[in-house]
C-alpha positions as CSV (number, residue, x, y, z in Angstrom):
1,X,0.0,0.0,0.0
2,X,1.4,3.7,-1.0
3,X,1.3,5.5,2.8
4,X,1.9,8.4,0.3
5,X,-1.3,8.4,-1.5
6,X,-3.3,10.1,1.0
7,X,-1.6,13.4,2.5
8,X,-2.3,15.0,5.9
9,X,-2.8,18.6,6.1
10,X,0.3,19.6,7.2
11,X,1.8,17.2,4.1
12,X,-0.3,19.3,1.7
13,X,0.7,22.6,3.1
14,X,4.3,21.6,2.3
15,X,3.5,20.0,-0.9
16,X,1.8,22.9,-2.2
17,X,3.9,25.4,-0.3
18,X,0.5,26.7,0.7
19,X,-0.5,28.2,4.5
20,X,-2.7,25.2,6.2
21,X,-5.5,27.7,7.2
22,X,-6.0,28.8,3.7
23,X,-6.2,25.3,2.3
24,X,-8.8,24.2,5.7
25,X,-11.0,27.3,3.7
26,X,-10.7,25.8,0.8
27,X,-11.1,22.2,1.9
28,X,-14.3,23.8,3.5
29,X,-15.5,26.0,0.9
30,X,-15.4,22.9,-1.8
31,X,-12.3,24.5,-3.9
32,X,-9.7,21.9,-3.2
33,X,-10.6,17.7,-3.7
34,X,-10.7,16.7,0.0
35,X,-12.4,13.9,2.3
36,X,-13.4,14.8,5.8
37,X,-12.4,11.5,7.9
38,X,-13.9,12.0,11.2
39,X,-12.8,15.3,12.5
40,X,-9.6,15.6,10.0
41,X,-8.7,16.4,6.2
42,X,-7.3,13.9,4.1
43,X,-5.8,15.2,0.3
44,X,-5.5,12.5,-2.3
45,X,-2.1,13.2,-3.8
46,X,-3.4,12.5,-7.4
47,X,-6.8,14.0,-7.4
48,X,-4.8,17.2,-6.2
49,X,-2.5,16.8,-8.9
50,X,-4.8,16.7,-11.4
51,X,-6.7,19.8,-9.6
52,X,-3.0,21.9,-10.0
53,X,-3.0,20.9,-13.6
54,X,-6.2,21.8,-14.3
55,X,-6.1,25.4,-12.3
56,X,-3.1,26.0,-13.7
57,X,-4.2,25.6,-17.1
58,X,-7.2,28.2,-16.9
59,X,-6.6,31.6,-17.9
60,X,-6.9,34.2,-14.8
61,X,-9.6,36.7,-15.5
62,X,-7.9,39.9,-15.2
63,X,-9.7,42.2,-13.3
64,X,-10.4,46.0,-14.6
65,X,-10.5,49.0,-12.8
66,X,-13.1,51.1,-14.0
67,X,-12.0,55.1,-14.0
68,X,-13.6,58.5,-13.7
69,X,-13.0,60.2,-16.6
């Protein structure tokens, strides 16, 4: 069995180089693949491959700042 497939919270913060309270709000919020086991988050490593791969591939909208003229 791979004890790397699944990845703790702490594992994904360092994976991702990411801060672990912004990824619990996204773990929350739906925006990141997660599965709630009891009262913890657990991160498949591929599903959150595949999610990097797929954000990373859509454009950014660019946001415009409307001026007074």
């Amino acid at each position: 069995m791979d004890r790397t497939k699944w990845l703790t919270i702490e594992e994904l913060a360092e994976y991702l180089k990411m801060g672990r309270t912004k990824l619990y709000r996204m773990a929350q919020d739906g925006e990141i693949p997660a599965s709630k086991v009891g009262n913890q988050w657990r991160f498949d490593r591929e599903r959150i491959d595949a999610w990097m791969n797929e954000t990373m591939s859509t454009p950014i909208e660019k946001k415009t700042r409307v001026q007074n003229a």
